[in-house]
C-alpha positions as CSV (number, residue, x, y, z in Angstrom):
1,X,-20.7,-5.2,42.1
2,X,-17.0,-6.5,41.9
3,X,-18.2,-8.3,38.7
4,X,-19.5,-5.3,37.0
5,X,-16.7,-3.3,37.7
6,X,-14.8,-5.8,36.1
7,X,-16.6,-6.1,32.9
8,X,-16.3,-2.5,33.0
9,X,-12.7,-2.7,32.8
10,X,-12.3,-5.0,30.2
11,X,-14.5,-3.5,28.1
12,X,-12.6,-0.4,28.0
13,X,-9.4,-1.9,27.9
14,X,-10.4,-3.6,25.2
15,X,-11.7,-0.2,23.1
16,X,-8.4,1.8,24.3
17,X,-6.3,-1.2,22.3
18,X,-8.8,-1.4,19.4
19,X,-8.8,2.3,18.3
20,X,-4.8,2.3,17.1
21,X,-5.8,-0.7,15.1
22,X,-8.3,1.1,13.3
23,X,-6.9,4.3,13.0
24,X,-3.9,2.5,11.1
25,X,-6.1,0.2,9.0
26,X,-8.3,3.0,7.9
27,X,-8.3,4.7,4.4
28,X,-7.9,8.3,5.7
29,X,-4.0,8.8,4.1
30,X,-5.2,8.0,0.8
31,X,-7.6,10.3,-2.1
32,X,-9.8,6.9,-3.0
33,X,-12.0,9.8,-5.3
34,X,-8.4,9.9,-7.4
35,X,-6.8,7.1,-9.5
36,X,-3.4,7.7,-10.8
37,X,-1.1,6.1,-13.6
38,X,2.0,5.8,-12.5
39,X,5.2,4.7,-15.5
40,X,8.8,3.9,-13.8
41,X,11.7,2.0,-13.0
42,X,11.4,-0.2,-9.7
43,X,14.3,0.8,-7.6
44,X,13.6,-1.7,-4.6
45,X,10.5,-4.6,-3.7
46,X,10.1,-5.1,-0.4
47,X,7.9,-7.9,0.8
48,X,7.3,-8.1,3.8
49,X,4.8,-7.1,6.6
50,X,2.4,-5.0,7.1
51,X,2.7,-4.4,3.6
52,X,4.5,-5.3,0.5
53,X,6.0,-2.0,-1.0
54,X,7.3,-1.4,-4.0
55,X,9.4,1.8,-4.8
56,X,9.7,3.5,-8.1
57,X,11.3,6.3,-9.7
58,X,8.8,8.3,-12.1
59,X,9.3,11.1,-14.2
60,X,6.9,14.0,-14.1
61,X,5.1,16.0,-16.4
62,X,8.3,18.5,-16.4
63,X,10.9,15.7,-16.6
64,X,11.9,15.5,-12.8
65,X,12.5,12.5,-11.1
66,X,10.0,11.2,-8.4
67,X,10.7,9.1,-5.8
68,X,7.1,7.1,-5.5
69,X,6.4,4.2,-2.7
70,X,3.9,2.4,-3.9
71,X,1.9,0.0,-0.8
72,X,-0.1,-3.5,-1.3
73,X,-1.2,-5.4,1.1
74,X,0.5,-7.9,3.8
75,X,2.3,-10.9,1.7
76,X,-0.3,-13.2,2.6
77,X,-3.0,-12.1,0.9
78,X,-0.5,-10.4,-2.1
79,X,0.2,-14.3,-2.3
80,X,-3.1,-15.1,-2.9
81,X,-3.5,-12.6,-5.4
82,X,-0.5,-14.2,-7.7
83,X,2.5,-12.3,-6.3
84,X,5.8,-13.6,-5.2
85,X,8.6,-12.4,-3.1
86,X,9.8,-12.4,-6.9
87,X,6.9,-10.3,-9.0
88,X,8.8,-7.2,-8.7
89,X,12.8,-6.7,-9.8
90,X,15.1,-3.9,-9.8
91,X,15.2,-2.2,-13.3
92,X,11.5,-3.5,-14.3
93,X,9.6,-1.0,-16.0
94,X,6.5,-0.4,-14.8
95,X,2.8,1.1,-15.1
96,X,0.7,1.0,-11.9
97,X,-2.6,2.3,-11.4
98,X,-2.3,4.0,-7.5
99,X,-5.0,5.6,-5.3
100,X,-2.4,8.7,-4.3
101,X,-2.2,10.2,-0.7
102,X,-4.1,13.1,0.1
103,X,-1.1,15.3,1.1
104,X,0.1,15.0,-2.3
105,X,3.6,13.3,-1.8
106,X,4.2,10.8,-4.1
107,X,3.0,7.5,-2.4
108,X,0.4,5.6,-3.1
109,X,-2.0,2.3,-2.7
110,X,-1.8,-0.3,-5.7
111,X,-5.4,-0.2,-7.3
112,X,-5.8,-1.6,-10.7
113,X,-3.6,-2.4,-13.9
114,X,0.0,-3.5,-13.5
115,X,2.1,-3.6,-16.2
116,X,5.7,-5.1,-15.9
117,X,8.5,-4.9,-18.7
118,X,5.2,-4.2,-20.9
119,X,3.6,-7.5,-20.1
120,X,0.3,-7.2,-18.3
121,X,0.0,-8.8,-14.9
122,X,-2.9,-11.1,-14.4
123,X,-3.2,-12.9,-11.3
């Protein structure tokens, strides 16, 4: 009986510390039905875990300034699609293909075509 109560334990212990994990690596903040093109300036790179952001500032369709964070992956598999700590520099002008969030802020998930200083990146 002791056993059993034991594996009982475990097994819920082991559910209560898996659900945050998947609520956070799920796909619930972003519109995947929606693909955006998004033209700026990178005004920071950050590489580094859980995910390699990059920030840019984009102009709208009425000339105001957005403030967009852009998100890739971890830096371990960004490395193993071609990118460096180094891909990324403030100033670059950029076109990025995003999958936007839901709520409609400007942040996004990198999905497609990325163009720096007009030179398409191929990794």
């Amino acid at each position: 009986m002791a056993h059993k109560l034991g594996l009982v334990a475990v097994t819920v212990g082991f559910f209560a510390f898996s659900v945050p994990l998947l609520a956070h690596h799920g796909a619930a903040s972003f519109d995947r039905t929606k693909m955006l093109t998004v033209t700026g300036t990178v005004t920071e790179y950050i590489w580094s875990n859980p995910h390699v952001l990059v920030k840019l500032d984009a102009k709208d369709e009425s000339g105001n300034v957005a403030h967009w964070v852009i998100e890739a992956w971890n830096p371990v598999t960004q490395s193993s699609r071609g990118w460096t700590k180094n891909t990324f520099k403030f100033g670059d002008e950029v076109i990025v293909d995003v999958i936007p969030a839901k709520n409609n802020q400007t942040v996004g998930e990198f999905r497609g075509r990325i163009v720096i200083n007009g030179k398409e990146f191929k990794p």
